[in-house]
C-alpha positions as CSV (number, residue, x, y, z in Angstrom):
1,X,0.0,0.0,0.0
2,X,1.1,3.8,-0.4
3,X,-0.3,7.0,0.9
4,X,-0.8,9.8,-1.6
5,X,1.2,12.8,-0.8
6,X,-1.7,15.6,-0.3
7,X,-1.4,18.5,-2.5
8,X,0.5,22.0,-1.5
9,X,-2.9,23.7,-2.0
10,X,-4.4,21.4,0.7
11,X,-4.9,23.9,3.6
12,X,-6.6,26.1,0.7
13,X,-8.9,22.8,-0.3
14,X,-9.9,22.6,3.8
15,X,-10.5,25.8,4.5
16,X,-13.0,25.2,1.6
17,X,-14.4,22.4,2.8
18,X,-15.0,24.3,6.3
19,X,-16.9,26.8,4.6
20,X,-19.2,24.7,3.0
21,X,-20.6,23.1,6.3
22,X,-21.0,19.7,5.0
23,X,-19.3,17.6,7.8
24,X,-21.3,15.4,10.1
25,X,-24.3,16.8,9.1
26,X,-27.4,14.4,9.0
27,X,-28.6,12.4,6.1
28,X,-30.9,14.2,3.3
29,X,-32.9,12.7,0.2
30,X,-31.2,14.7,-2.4
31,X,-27.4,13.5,-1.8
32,X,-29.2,9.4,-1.1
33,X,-31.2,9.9,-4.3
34,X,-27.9,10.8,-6.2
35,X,-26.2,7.9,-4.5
36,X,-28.6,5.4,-5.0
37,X,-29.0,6.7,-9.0
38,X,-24.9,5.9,-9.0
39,X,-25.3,2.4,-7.8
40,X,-27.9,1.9,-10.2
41,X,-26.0,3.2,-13.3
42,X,-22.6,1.7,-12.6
43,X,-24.5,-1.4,-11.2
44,X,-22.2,-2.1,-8.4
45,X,-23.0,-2.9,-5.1
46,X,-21.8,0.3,-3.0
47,X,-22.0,4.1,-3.6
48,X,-20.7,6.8,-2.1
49,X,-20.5,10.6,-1.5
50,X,-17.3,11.0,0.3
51,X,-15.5,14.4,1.7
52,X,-11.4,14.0,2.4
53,X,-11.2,16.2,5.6
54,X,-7.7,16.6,7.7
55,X,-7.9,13.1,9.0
56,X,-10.4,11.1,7.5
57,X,-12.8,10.4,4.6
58,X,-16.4,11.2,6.1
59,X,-19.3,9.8,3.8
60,X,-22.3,12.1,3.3
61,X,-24.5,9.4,1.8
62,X,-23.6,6.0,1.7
63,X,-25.4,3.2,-0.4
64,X,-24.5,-0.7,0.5
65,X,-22.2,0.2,3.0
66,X,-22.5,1.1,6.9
67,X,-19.4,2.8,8.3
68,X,-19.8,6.7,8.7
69,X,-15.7,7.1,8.2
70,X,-12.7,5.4,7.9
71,X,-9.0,6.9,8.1
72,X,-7.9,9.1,5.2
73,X,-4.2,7.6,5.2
74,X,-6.2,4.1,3.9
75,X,-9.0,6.2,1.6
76,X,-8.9,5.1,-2.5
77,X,-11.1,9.0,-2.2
78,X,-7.8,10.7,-1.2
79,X,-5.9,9.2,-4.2
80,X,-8.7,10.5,-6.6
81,X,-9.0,14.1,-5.4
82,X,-5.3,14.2,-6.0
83,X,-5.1,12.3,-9.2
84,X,-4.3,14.5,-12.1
85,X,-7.5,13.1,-14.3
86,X,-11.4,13.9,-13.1
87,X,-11.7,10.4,-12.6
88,X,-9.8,7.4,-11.1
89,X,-10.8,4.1,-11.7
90,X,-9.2,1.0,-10.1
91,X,-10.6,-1.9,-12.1
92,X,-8.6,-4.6,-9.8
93,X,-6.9,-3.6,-6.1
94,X,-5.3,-6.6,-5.7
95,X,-3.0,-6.2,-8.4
96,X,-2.5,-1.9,-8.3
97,X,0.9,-1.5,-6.3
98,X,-1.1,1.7,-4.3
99,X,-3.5,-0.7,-2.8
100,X,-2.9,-4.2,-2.9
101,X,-1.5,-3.9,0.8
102,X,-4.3,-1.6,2.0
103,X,-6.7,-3.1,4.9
104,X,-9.5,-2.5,3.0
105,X,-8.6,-4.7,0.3
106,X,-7.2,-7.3,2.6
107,X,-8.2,-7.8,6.0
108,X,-12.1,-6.4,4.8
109,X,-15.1,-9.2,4.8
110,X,-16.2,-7.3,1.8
111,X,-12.5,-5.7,0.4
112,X,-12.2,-3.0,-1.6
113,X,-11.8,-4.6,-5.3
114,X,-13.2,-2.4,-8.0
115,X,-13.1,1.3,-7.1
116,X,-14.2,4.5,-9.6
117,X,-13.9,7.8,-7.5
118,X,-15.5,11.0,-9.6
119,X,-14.1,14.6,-8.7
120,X,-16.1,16.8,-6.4
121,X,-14.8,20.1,-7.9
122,X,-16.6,22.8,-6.8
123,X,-16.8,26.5,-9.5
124,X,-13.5,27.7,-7.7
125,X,-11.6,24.5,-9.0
126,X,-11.2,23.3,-5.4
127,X,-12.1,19.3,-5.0
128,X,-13.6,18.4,-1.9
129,X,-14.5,14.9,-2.0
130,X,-15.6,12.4,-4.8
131,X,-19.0,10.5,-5.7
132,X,-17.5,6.8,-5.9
133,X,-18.6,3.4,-7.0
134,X,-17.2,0.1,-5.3
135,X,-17.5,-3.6,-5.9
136,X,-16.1,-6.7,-3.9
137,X,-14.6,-8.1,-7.2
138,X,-12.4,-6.8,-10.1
139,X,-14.9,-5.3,-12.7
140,X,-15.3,-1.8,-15.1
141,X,-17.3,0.8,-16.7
142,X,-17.9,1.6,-20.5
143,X,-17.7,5.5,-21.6
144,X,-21.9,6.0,-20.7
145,X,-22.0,4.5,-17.5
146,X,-18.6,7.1,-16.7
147,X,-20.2,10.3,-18.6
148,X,-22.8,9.6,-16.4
149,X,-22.3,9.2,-13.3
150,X,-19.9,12.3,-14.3
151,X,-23.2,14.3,-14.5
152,X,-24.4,13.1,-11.1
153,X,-21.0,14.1,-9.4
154,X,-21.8,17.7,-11.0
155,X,-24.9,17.9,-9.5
156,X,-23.7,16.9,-5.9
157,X,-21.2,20.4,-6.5
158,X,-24.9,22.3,-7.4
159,X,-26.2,20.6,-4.0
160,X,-23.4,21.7,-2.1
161,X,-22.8,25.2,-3.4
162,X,-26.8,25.6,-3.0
163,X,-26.0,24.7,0.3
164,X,-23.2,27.4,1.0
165,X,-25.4,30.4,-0.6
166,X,-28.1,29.7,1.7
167,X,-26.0,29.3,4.7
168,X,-24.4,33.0,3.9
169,X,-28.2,34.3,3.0
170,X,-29.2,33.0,6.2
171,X,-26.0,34.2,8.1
172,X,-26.5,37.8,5.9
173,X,-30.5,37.9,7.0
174,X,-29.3,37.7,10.7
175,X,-26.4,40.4,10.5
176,X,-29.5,42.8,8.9
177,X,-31.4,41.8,11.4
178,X,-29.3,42.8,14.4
179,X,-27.8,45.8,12.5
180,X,-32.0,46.9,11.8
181,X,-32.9,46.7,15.5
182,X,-29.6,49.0,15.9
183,X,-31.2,51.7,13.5
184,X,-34.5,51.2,15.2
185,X,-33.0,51.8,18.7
186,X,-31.3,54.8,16.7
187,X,-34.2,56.2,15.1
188,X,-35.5,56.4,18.4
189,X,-32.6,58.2,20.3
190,X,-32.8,60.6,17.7
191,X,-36.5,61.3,18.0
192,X,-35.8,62.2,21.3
193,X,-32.2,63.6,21.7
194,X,-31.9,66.1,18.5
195,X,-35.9,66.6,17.7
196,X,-36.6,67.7,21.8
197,X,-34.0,70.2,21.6
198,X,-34.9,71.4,18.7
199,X,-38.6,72.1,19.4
200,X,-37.0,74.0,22.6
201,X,-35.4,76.1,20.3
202,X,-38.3,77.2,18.4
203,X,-40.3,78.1,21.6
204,X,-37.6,79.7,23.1
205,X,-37.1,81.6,20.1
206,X,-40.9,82.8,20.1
207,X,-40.3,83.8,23.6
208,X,-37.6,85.9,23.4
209,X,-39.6,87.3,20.4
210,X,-42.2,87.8,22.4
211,X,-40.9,89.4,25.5
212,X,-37.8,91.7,23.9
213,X,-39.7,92.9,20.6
214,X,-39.3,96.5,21.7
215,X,-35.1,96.1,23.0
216,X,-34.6,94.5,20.0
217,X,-34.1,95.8,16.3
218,X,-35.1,94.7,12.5
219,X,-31.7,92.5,12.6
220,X,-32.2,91.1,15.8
221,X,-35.4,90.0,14.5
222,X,-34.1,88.8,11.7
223,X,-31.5,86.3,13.3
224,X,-33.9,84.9,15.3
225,X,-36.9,84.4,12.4
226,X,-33.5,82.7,10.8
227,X,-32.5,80.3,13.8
228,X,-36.4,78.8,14.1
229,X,-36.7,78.6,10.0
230,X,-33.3,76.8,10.1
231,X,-34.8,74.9,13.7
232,X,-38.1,73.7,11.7
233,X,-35.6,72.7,8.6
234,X,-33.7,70.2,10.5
235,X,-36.6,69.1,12.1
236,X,-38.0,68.1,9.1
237,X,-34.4,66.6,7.6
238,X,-34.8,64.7,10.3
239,X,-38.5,63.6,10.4
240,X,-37.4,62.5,6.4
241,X,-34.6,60.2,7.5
242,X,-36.6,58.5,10.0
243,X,-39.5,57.9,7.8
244,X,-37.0,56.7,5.2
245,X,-36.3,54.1,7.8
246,X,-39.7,53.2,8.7
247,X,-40.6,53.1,5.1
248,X,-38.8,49.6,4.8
249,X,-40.7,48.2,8.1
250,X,-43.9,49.1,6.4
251,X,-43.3,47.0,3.4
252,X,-41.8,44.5,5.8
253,X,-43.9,44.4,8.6
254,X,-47.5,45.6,7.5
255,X,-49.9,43.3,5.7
256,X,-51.9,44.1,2.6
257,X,-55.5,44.4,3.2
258,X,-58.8,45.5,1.1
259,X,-59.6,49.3,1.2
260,X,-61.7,52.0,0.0
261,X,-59.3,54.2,-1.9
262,X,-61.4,57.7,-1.8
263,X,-61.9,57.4,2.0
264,X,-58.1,56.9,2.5
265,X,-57.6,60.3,0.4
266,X,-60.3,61.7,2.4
267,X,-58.2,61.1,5.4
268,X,-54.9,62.0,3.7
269,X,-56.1,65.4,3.1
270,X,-57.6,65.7,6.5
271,X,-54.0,65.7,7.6
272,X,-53.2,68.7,5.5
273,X,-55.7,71.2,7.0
274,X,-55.2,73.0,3.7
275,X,-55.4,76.8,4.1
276,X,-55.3,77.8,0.7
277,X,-57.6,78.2,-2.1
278,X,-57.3,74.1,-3.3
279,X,-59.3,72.0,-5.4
280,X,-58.0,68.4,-5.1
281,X,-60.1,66.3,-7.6
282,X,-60.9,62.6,-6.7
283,X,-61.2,59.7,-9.2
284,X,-64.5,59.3,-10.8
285,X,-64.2,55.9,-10.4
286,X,-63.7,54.8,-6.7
287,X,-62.2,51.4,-6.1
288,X,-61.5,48.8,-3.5
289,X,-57.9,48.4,-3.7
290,X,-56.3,45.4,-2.0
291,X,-52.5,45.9,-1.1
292,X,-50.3,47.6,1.9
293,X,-52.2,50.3,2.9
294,X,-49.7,51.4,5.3
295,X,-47.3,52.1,2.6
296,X,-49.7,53.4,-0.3
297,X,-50.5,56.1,2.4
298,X,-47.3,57.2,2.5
299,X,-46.2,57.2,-1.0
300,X,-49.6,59.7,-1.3
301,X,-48.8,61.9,1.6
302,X,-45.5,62.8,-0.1
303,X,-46.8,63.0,-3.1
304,X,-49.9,65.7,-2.3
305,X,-47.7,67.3,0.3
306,X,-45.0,68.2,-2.7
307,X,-47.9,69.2,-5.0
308,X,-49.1,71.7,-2.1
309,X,-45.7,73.1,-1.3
310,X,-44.4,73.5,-4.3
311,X,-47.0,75.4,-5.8
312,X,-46.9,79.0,-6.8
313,X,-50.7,79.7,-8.2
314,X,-53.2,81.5,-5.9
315,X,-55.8,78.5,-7.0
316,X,-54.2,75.3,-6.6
317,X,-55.2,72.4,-8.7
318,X,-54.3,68.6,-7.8
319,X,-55.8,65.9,-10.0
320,X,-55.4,61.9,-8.2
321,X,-56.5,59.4,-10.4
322,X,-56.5,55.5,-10.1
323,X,-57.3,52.4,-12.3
324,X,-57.2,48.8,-12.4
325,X,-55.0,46.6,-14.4
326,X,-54.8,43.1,-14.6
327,X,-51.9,42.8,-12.8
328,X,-51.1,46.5,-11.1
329,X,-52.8,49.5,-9.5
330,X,-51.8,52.3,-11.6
331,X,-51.9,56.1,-9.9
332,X,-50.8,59.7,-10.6
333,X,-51.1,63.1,-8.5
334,X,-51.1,66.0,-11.2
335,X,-50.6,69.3,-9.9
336,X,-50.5,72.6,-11.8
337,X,-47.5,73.8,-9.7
338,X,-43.9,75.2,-10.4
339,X,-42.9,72.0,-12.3
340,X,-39.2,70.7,-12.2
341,X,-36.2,71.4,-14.6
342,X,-36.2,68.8,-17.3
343,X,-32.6,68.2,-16.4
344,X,-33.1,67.2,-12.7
345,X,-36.0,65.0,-13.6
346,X,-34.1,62.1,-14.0
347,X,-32.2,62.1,-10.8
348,X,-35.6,63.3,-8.9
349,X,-36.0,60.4,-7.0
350,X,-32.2,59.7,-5.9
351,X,-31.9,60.3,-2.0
352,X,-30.9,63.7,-1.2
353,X,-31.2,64.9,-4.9
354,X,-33.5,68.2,-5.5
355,X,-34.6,70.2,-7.5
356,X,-33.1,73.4,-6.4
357,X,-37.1,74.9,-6.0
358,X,-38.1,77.2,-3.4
359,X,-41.7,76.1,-1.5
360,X,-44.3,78.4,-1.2
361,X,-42.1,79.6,1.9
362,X,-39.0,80.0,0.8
363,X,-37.2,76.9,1.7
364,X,-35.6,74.0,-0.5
365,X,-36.3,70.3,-0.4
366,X,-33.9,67.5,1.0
367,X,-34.0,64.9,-1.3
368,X,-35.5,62.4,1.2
369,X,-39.2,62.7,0.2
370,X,-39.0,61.5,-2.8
371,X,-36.7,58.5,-2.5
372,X,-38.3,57.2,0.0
373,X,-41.6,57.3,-2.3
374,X,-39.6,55.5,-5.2
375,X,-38.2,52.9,-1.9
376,X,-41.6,52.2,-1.6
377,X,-43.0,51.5,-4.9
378,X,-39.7,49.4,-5.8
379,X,-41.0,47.2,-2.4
380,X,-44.3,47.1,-3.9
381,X,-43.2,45.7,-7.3
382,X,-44.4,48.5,-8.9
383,X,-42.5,51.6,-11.1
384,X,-42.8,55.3,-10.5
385,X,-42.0,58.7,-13.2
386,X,-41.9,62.0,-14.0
387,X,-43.3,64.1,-16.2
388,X,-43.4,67.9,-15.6
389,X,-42.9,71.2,-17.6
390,X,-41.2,74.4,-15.6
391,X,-43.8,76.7,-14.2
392,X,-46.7,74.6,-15.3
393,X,-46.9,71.6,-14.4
394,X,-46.0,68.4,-12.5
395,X,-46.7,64.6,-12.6
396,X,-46.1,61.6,-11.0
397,X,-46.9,58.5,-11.9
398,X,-46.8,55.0,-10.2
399,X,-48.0,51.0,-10.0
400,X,-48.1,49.0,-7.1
401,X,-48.5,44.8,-7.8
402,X,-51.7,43.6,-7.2
């Protein structure tokens, strides 16, 4: 007998082998299925999925044979992963010089005669183990019964690698997990810890206005107005981030459900308390919509909030329509407000992108709105766009999945 040297890439083919986390793991159908189609094919009385760790050859499925293991310095397995061909058949042991003196041909009830070992090479060109055949007497294959039990050995890899990417989605859906309950406990601290003081600010601010009006003069006045516009805008940068956040737990967390779609605008625009002259006009049509209503209230919100704010007639005009397709909701919010720049249109929904518009006060967007609306919609398997003219017009358009 002689013991193949292992290669000089064999910590390499371990570490592999680690990663995959294939040892000692319990039985499954799809690796016996393949084992048991192997025996069949080759029609030989054993079949095995092996894997060559440090110290031993451990079998993954076994068919006509009992042992779990046996030591790798006696394993025919360790001479195939290192043999320079994809396979290695032995047709007779007890006249090869490697094996003729090995235990399992000699001191074995049932020895070790016929052996045909079939590279597990995994898409990195690492072999881990072999699918092999054995038989109790000197024997062979022909070319079709090799090709394929070649095939079967490739789909054992599949099975493995398979294996691995669920593993890492698995270990990946965990790390999000943890690192999400972070950003909640995060979201929270900041609610508290930036948005208190901030609102302490702005009352402080109208008391100070309130009780040194007369002591103090047009620029004094000034800075102040300035510190609880800037106050508010921060307040609001804020208030965008978070709901960028809870954006994704909606889609996550909150199940779809059936809904009348004009009474949720009718609440929507509750919200608003609009003080100017407005005319919002409703669908014709009213439906019964049946998806996350949680996260369509959202998307609309924005939406009617940006057509409000960015709006620079004295009569402002906001058109929300809604139909049915076979397989999507399709909406749009039509506004007749300051439009948007045909060159920033395209980037209009990137987070923290804007279109460089004043509001009817004064102030510019932050970029979050909107990309937290297009968030949404991607979650909902539906598309969004633009379409506006400058000073005319603006619309947005978007599906949801049924």
């Amino acid at each position: 007998m002689s013991t193949q040297k292992t290669s000089p890439q064999e910590l390499k083919r371990l570490q592999a082998l680690e990663e995959y986390r294939i040892l000692d793991t319990p039985n499954e159908a799809e690796y016996d299925e393949i084992a048991q189609l192997a025996a069949k094919i080759s029609d030989k009385p054993i079949a095995l999925i092996s894997f060559i760790d440090k110290n031993r050859q451990w079998f993954k499925s076994k068919i006509g044979f009992d042992v779990c293991e046996t030591d790798r310095n006696i394993s025919f397995c360790t001479h195939a992963i290192e043999a320079e061909d994809e396979i290695l058949e032995v047709k007779n042991a007890l006249e090869d010089e490697r094996f003729k003196n090995n235990p399992l041909v000699t001191t074995s009830d049932l020895p070790v005669i016929y052996y045909c070992g079939f590279k597990l090479t995994d898409s990195k060109g690492i072999t881990l183990g072999t699918l092999c055949v054995i038989d109790h007497i000197p024997g062979t294959m022909d070319e079709s019964q090799k090709a394929s039990l070649k095939s079967l050995s490739n789909q054992v890899v599949k099975l493995l690698e398979l294996r691995r990417s669920f593993e890492l989605l698995k270990k990946a859906e965990k790390s999000l997990k943890e690192k999400n309950t972070l950003l909640k406990d995060f979201a929270g601290t900041v609610s508290h810890d930036i948005k208190m003081p901030l609102a302490n600010m702005i009352l402080t601010v109208d008391l100070i206005k309130k009780k040194y009006l007369t002591v103090l003069d047009e620029e004094g006045v000034h800075y102040l107005n300035y510190l609880k516009q800037s106050s508010f805008r921060l307040s609001e940068y804020i208030t965008g981030i978070l709901n960028l956040y809870e954006s994704e737990v909606n889609t996550l967390q909150n199940a779809k459900d059936t809904f009348d779609f004009k009474k949720l605008l009718e609440e929507i625009i509750d919200l608003f308390n609009i003080q100017h002259d407005c005319e919002i006009q409703l669908p014709t049509k009213n439906l019964d919509l049946y998806c996350n209503r949680t996260a369509l209230e959202q998307i609309l919100l924005n939406l009617i909030g940006n057509s409000l704010k960015y709006n620079d007639k004295e009569n402002i005009v906001i058109k929300i329509k809604c139909k049915e397709k076979d397989e999507h909701y399709v909406f749009s919010v039509r506004d007749n407000g300051v439009g948007i720049p045909k060159e920033k249109q395209k980037d209009i929904f990137n987070l923290f992108s804007t279109a460089g518009i004043q509001d009817r006060d004064g102030n510019k967007g932050n970029g979050i709105g909107l990309s937290t609306v297009k968030k949404l919609v991607d979650k909902l398997g539906g598309e969004i766009k633009v379409k506006s003219k400058l000073g005319e017009f603006t619309k947005v358009s978007f599906t949801i999945k049924k």
